[in-house]
N, C-alpha and C positions, 0 to 999 in steps of 0.2 A: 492455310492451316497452321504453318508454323509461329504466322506473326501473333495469330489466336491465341493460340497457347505460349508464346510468350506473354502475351497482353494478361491471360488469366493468371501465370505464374509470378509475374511484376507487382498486380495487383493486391494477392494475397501475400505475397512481403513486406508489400507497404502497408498492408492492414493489419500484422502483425505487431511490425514497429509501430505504428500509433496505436495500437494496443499496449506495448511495451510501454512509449512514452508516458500516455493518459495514465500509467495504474502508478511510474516514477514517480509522474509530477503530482500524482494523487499521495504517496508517498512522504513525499517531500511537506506539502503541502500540512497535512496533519502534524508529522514530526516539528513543523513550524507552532502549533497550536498545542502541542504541548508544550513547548520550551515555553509558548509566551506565557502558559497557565502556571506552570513553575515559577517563569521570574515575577511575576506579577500576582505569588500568590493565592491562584485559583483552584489550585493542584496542592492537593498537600504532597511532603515527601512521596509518600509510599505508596501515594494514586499516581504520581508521578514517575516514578520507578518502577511499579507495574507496568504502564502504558508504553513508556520505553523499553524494556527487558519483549514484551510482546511486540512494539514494533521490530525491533533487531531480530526477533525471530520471523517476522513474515516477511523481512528484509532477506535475511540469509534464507528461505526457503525459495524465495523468486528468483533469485543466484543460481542456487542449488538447480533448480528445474528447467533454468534455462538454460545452463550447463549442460546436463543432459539431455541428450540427442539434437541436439543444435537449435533447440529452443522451444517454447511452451506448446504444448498440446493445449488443444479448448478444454480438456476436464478441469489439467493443472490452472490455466486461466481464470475459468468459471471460480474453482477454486480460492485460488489466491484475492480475486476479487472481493467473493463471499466474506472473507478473514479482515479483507480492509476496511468493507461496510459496517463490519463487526466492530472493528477497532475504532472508525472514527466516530460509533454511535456510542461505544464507550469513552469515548474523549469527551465528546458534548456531553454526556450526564455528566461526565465525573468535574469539567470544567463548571457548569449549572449546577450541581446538588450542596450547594452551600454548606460545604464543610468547611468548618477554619478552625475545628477542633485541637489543631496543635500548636496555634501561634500563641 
């Protein structure tokens, strides 16, 4: 019984943290995809400066939540996901919508 419930306790920690990881490096990952639309262009300023201003904010809100109470509940999760699908669907228009109105 005991090793059971460690075994189910172990396991949901590590489903966590690769939770945790997968949404970083999902994180990361986009934040790369703007900078490269920025230097190269794709991004004007201020599509560019919104997309960042709103990643730092879904950055310091994943901080935020998993600070409190030692780390994400499935809502905040479910959450914070939603906010990145969000962000990198708005990265891919905004990189594709052929604006180069300000060069």
């Amino acid at each position: 019984m005991r090793t059971l419930l460690a075994a189910v306790l172990f396991s949901s920690v590590l489903m966590n943290t690769a939770s945790a990881q997968s949404f970083r490096q999902e994180q990361y990952e986009n934040q790369q995809r703007i900078l490269r639309g920025a230097e190269t262009c794709r991004l004007t300023p201020r599509e560019a400066a919104r997309l960042q201003r709103e990643h730092q904010q879904l950055n310091r809100q994943y901080w935020r939540d998993a600070r409190d109470g030692g780390g994400l509940s499935s809502s905040e999760r479910r959450d914070l996901e939603r906010r990145q699908y969000q962000l990198e669907r708005q990265t891919y228009r905004d990189l594709h919508d052929r604006d180069r109105s300000w060069r």
